[in-house]
N, C-alpha and C positions, 0 to 999 in steps of 0.2 A: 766471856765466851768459854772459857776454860777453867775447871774445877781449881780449887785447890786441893794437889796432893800430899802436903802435908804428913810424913806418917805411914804413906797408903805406900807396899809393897808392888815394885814394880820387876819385872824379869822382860827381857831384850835378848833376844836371838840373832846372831850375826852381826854383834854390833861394835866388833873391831873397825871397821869404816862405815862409808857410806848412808845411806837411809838409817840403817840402826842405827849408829855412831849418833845420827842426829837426833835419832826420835828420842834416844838415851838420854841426851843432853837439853831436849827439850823437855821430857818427864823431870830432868834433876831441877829446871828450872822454877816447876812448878813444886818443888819441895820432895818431891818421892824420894823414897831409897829405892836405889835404882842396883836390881845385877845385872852385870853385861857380860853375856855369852861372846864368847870367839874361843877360835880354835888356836892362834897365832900368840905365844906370849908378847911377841914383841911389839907387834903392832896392838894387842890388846892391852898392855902398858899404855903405851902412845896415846889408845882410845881414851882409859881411864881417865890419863891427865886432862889431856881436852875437855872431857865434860867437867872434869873435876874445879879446874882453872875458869870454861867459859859458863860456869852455874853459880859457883860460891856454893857447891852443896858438898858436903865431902861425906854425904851418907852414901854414899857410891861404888861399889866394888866388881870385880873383875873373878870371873866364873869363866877357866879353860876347861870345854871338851870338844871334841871332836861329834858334832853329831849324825856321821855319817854309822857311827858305830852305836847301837845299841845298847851295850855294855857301859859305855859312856855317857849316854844319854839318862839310865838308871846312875849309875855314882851323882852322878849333875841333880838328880832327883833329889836324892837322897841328903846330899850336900847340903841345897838349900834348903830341903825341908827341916835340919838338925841346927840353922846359922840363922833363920829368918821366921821371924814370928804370924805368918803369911802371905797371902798373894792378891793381889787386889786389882791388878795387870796382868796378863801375859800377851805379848808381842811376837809370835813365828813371825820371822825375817830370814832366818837367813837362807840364803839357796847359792847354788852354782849350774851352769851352765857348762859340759865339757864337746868336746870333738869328738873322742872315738868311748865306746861305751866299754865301761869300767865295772868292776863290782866291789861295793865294801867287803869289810872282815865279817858280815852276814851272808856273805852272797846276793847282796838285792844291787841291782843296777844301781850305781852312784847318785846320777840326777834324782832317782826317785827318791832312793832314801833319803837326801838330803832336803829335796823342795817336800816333799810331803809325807813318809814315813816319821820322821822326827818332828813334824807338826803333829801328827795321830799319836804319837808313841808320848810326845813331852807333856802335850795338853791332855791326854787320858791320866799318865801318872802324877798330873800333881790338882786334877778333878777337886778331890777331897778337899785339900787348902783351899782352892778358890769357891769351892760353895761353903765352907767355913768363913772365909772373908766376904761372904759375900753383902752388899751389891759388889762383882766383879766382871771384868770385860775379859773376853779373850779377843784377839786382833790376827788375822793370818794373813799376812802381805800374798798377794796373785800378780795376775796379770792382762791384761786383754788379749793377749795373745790367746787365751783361752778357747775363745771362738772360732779359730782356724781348723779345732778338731775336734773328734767324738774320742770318747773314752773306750780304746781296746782292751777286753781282759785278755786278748788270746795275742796280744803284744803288748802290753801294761811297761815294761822296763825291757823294749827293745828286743827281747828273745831272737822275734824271726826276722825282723828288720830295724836295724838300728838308725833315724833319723834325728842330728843335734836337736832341730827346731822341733821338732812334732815330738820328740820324749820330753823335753823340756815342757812345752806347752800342756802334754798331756799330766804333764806335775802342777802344772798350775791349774789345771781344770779339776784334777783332783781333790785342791783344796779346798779348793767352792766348794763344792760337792761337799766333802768334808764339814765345810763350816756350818751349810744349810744344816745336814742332818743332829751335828753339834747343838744346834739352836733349838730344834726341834725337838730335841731327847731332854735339852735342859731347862726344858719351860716349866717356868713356878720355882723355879731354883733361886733364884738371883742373879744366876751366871749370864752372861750375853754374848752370843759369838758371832763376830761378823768379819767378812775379806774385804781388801781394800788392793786396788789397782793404786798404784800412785804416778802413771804416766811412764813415760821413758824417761829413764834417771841414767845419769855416768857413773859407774860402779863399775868397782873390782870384779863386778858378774861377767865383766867382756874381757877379762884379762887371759881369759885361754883363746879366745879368737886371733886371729893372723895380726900381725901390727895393723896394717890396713883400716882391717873392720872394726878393729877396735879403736882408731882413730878418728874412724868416719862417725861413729855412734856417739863418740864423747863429743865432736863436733857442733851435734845435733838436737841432744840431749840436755837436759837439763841440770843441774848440782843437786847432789843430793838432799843439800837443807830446803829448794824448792820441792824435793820429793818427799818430806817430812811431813808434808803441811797437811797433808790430808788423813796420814794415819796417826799425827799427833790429835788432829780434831776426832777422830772415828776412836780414838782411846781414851780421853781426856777431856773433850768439851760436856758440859749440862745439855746441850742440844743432842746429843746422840745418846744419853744414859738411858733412855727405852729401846734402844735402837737391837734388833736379835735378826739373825736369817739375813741382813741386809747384804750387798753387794754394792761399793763403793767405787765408782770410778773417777779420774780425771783426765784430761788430756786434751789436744788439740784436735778437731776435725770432730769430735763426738758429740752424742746429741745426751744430753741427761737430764733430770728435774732438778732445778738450783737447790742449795740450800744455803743459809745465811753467809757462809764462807766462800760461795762460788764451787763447792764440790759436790758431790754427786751421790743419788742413790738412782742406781739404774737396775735393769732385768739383765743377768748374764745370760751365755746360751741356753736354750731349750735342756738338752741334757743336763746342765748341774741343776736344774729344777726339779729331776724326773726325781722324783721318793724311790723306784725300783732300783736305778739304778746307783744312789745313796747305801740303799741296804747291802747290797751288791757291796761294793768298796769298801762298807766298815767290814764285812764277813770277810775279803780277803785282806784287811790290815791286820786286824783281831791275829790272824792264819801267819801271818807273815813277821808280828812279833810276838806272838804269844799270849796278848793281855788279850784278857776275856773281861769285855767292860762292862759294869752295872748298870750304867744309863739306857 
């Protein structure tokens, strides 16, 4: 079911716990040199070891930035482009969810930058590598939540009204969005971009919620190595190596097309389908970090 990586350059975003941590540990299994993005030394030590320890792969290393920051997210660029002989993986994971709305050291609302600004920003700058390595995958974690909302430019990152749920969401609906038009710009490349929902998972993503809800959800929720399973297969199995533009879901209560693993390729909402509204979002990402992309 699953390629051998062997060799083959991998890069993991947010993957000091959680879903990263696992998908991390799952790539090392299958032989990749694996870099694992976190912002946390400490717990990104922590990460390291665990994959290091639960793979027997010690081609594995630990990559701190912060990618809320721009600035950061270029050095990180740059880094591995000077440390690593390619890219043959890239994995967007990480995100946050906050309460009251924040701005990084850009000025861009925090959520956004984090769930989808440094998806656009990481995956544009390190392009080159991955169509040099290619065949290569790119992987952006989302969410179903997606669906709840339409995409506002005229409240993109909360400006006139700040709502946890519906900014958050509209970060993940962005990424679709994103990844469609990604797919579509890189066809005949080698490159293949596709989102993956991986259900509700227990993560460090509810750690800003009230004790409470964030009780209630780990409750209900599932561990992140069951949250692995889906965007370990949407990265690494021979059954999805054609796989471009797709939207990946899993979860209970939902309806999808099987596939060999029991996970899904389904239709997200109407608007991350729309091409207009695609062009749209890359012209104000392009606007919002500067990169003017060749694709």
């Amino acid at each position: 079911m699953y390629s051998d990586l062997t060799g083959k350059y991998c890069l993991v975003t947010g993957a000091s716990s959680g879903i990263g941590r696992e998908i991390a540990l799952g790539l090392a299994k299958l032989g990749a040199r694996v870099s694992m993005v976190g912002r946390d030394p400490l717990r990104g030590r922590a990460a390291l070891e665990y994959v290091c320890k639960g793979s027997g792969n010690r081609s594995v290393e630990l990559m701190l930035a912060d990618l809320s920051s721009q600035g950061q997210i270029k050095a990180l660029v740059n880094t591995f482009k000077l440390t690593n002989g390619g890219l043959h993986l890239l994995v967007n994971n990480a995100g946050i969810i906050i309460d009251k709305r924040q701005l990084s050291v850009d000025g861009i609302e925090m959520t956004f930058a984090v769930n989808y600004i440094a998806y656009f920003m990481l995956t544009n700058l390190l392009l080159d590598l991955l169509k040099h390595s290619a065949p290569a995958r790119v992987v952006n974690l989302t969410s179903a939540i997606h669906r709840t909302v339409r995409l506002d430019f005229d409240n993109l990152q909360g400006e006139k009204k700040f709502n946890r749920d519906r900014v958050y969401a509209q970060s993940k609906l962005a990424d679709i969005i994103f990844t469609n038009e990604l797919a579509r710009r890189l066809e005949g490349t080698g490159v293949t971009a596709n989102s993956v929902c991986p259900g509700a998972v227990s993560s460090n993503l509810w750690t800003t919620s009230s004790k409470a809800i964030a009780t209630f959800f780990r409750l209900l929720m599932k561990g992140p190595a069951q949250g692995a399973v889906l965007p370990l297969y949407v990265a690494a199995s021979g059954d999805t190596a054609g796989a471009t533009g797709q939207y990946f879901q899993t979860g209970q209560h939902l309806k999808w097309a099987k596939v060999k693993t029991g996970g899904s390729i389904c239709k997200p909402s109407a608007q991350a389908c729309d091409i207009e509204t695609a062009k749209k979002l890359w012209q104000v990402s392009e606007s919002l970090t500067g990169i003017a992309c060749s694709i």
